[in-house]
N, C-alpha and C positions, 0 to 999 in steps of 0.2 A: 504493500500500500504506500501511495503517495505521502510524505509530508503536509500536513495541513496546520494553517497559523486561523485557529479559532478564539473569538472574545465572543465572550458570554455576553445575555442581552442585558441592556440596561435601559433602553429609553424606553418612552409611549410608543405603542403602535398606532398611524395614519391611519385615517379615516376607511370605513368598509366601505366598498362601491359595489360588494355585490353577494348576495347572501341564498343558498339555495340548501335543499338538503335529499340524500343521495342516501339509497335503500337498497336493500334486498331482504325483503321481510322476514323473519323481527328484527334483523340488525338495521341499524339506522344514524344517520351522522347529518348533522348542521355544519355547514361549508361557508366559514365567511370568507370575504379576501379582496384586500385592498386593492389587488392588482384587475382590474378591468378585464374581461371574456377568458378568464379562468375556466367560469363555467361552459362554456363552448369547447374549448380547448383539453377538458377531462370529459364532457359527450361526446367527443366525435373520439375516446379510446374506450369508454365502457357503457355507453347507453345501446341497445336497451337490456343488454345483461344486469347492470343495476340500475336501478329506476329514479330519476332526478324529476324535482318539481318544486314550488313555492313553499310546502306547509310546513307549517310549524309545528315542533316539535320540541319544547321547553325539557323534556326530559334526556333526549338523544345526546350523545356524546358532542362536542361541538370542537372540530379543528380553525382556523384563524391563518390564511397562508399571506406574506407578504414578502417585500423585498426592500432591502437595505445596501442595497450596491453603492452608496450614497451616502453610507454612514460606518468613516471607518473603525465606530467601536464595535461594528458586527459585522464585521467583514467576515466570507466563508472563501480563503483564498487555495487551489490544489495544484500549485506551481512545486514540482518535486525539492527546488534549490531554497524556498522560503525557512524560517524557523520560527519558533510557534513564541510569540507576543504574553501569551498569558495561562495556554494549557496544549500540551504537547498532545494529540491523539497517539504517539506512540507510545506514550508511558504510562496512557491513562484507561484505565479497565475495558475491556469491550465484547461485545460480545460477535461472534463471527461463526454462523452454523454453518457454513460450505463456500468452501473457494472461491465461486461466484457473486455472496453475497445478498444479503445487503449485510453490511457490521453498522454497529451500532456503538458509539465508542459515548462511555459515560464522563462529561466532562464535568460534572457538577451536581452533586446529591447533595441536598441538605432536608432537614424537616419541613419543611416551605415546598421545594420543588426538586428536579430533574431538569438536566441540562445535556440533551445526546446531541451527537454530529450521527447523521445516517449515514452512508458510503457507501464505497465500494463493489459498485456496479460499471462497467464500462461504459453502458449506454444513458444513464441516469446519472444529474447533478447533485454535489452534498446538499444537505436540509440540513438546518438548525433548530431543533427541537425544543421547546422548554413547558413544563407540564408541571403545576403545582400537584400536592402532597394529595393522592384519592385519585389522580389522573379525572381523564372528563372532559377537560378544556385544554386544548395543544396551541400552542403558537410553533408555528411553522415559518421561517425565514431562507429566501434560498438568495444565492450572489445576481436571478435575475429571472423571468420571467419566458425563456426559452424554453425550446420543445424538449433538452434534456433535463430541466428544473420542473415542467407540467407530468413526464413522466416518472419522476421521482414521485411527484406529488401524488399521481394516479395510485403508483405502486403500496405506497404508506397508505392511502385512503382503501386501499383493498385489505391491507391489512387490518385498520381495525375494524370493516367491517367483519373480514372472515374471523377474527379474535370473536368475535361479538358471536356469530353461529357457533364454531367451536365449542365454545364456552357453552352453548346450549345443547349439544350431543350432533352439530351436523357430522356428516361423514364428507371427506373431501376424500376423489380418487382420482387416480392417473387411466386415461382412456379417452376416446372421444363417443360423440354421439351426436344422432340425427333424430327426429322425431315426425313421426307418421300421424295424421291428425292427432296430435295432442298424444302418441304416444312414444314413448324414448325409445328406441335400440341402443343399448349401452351395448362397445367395442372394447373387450378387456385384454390386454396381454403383453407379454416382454415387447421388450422395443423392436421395430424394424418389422413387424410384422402385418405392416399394414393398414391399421387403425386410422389413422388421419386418413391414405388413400383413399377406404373406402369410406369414410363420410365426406369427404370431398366429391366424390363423384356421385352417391347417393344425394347430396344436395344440386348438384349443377347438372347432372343426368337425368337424374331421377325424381328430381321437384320435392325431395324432402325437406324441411325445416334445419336448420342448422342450430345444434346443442352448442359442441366444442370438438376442439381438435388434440385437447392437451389434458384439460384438467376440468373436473364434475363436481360437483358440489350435491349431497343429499341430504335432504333434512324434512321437519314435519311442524307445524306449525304448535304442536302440542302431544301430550300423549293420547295415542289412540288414534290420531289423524293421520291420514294415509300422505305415502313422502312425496315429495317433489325434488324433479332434477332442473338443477340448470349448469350453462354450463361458466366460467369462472374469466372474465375480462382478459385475454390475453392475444401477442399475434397469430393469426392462422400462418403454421408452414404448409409451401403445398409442394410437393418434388415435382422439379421443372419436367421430366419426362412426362407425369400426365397432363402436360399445357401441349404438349408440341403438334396435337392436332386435334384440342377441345376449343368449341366455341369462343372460349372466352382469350386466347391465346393473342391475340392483337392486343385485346384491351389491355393483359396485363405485360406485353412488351411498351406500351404507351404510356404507362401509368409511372406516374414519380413516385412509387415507393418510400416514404418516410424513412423507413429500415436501411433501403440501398441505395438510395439515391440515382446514380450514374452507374455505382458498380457490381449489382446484379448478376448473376450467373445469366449465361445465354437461356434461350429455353432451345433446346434440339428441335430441328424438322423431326417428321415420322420418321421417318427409315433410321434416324438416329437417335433414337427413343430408345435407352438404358433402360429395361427392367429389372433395379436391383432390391436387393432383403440386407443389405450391409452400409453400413455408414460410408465406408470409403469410398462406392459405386452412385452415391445418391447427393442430387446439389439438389436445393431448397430456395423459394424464393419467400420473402416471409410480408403479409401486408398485415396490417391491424385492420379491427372488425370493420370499421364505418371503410375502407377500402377495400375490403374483401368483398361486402353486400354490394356497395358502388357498381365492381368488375363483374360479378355474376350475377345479379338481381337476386342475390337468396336471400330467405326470410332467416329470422332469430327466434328461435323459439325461447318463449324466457318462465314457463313454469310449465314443465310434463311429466305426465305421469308413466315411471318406469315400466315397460313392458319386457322385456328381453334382454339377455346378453348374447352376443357375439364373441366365439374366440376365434379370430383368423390365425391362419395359419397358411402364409407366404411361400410357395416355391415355385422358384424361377423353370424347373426343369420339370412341370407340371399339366397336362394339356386339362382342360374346363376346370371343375370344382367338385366341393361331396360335401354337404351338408348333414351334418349328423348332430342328435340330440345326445346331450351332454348331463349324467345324473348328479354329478358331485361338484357343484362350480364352487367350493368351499376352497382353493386355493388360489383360485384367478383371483374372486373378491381380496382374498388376506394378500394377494400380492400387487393389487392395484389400489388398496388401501393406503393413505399417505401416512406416513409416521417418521416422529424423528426429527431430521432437519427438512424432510421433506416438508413439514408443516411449515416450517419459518415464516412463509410469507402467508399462515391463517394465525397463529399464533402471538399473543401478547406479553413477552415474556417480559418485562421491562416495569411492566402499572403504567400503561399510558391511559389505559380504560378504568372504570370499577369494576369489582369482580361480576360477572354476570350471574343471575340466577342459575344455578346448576339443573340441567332437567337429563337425568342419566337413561329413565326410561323411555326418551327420544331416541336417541342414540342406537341402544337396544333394540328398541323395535324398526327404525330404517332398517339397522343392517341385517333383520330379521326378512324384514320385506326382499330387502335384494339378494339375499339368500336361498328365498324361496320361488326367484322368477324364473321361468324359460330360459332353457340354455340350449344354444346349440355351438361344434366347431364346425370353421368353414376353412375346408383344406381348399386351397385354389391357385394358380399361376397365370399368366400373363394375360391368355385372352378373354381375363374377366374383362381387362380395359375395352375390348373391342365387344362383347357382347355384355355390358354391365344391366342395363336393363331387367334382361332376362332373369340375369344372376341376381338382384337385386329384389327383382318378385317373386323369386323361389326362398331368399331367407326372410322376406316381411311374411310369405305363408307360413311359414316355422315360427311364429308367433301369433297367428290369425290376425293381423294387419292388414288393411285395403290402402295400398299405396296411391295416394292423390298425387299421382305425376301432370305437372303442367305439360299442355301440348307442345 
């Protein structure tokens, strides 16, 4: 990590120009922030997966985002050559669950408050955090109002929403998913095996609803209420082979990518369409949601109800498919299950929040629910891409689903 030269806050914070609050039910946050079209600037990365709007909410946890580039007793400066003014983040506690981060370096405990630097993301700017003693109310300070300082922002605002489910028994899992009039096909299984492809092409082939490509979120609004899936704000990857001769292939060689800008992976013609199952064979092009739905017209599906799981099962040296019902999915679920540092970015370890009401027989009964759903695996290789259709309404049968495909 960078050397950083962080001073703690000391003045008033400038007037709020802009106040909204941003859900996904029951968790829920109050958004002020001095800085003008914040809120435009965090809908077009996670509406309509979390839900934004005017009400008010006196009890909601409330963050406060500003900027101080202007004022250098809060300066957030990550020049490697600088030395630190008032609190070293290298000397000073931190906390760090995986390589990529985000760290969270504690510059300031006392009875009154907390004082974190957030970090160490490559594509995300530092935050200066400061949260009095009960957490609740955050003031958030970044060095400026940029698209890697709004993505910082996004990312913290996901967290404490996801702390706030958590805390309530949600279940977070690794998989994607597509949903069929209102109902989920959850895709579970080890990496490379396909998941993202085939909800990519079920959504832009096939006219299904788009869940997620990465990450699920399950939860129930109470005990005894049956779960809901949605799927968790982040960029869609899509492997440039299945662009190289789908409709949408112009659009997303046109499109200025946020992610990539100018330097984008090609996407192949057909005849030179890679079909691989390994990391080292596969390039990716990656857009965030509101440019994803832009390039294909798909829809967002933002609350349905779990119908099935999928386990694909990817091989290249494979001619069509075999769909087979699966009795035991007790080890996909426990391995697509987040835990650990996986959780980091649902998790509150710090007291930025209050502790949330515990509700453990939520918890229970989700993973109860998704335990007991339709399962089947789908062994298949290359020419699903050319006949996905078909393939596509022979696994929504293995769950009695009527796929609403637009013409």
């Amino acid at each position: 990590m960078s050397s950083q030269t962080v001073r703690v806050p000391a003045d008033p914070l400038p007037d709020t120009v802009e106040t909204f609050r941003l859900a996904l039910p029951p968790a829920e946050l109050r958004v002020r922030s001095t800085v003008p079209g914040l809120r435009t600037a965090v809908g077009a990365l996670v509406e309509p997966l979390f839900e934004m709007d005017d009400a008010t909410s006196l009890a909601a946890p409330c963050m406060t985002f500003t900027t101080r580039s202007d004022a250098p007793s809060r300066t957030i400066r990550t020049d490697t050559a600088c030395r630190p003014a008032q609190q070293d983040p290298g000397s000073a506690p931190h906390l760090l669950l995986h390589p990529d981060g985000p760290r969270y370096v504690i510059l300031e405990r006392t009875l009154d408050r907390s004082v974190l630097l957030r970090d160490g993301e490559t594509d995300s700017a530092p935050l200066l955090i400061t949260v009095p003693a009960g957490g609740g109310r955050l003031t958030v300070e970044a060095a400026d109002a940029g698209p890697a300082s709004v993505r910082a922002v996004v990312r913290l605002l996901g967290t404490l929403l996801g702390a706030q489910l958590t805390g309530r028994g949600a279940v977070f899992l690794h998989g994607s998913a597509v949903a069929v009039n209102g109902s989920a096909v959850l895709m579970l299984g080890p990496k490379h095996q396909g998941k993202s492809s085939l909800a990519f092409l079920a959504v832009t082939r096939c006219g299904a609803d788009y869940v997620s490509d990465d990450t699920l979120v399950a939860w129930a609004h109470g005990p005894g209420s049956p779960p809901v899936l949605r799927g968790w704000p982040k960029r869609v990857g899509i492997a440039t082979a299945l662009l190289a001769d789908h409709p949408a292939r112009d659009a997303f060689e046109r499109a200025p990518l946020r992610r990539h800008g100018s330097g984008r992976p090609p996407i192949p013609v057909p005849s030179g369409a890679v079909w691989s199952t390994g990391p080292q064979g596969r390039k990716r092009i990656f857009a965030d949601l509101d440019e994803f739905t832009a390039l294909t017209g798909a829809t967002v599906a933002t609350g349905s109800r779990p119908a099935g799981i999928v386990l694909p099962r990817a091989d290249p040296s494979r001619r069509g498919w075999a769909i087979e019902p699966v009795a035991d999915r007790a080890e996909a679920l426990a391995e697509a299950l987040l835990a650990g540092a996986d959780l980091r970015h649902f998790t509150d370890y710090l007291g930025l929040l209050p502790h949330p009401r515990p509700e453990p027989a939520v918890r229970s009964e989700v993973l109860a629910a998704l335990a007991a759903l339709p399962c089947v695996s789908v062994a298949y290789g290359p020419d699903v891409n050319v006949d996905f259709p078909r393939f596509w309404d022979e696994v929504t049968a293995a769950f009695t689903l009527s796929p609403d495909r637009e013409a």
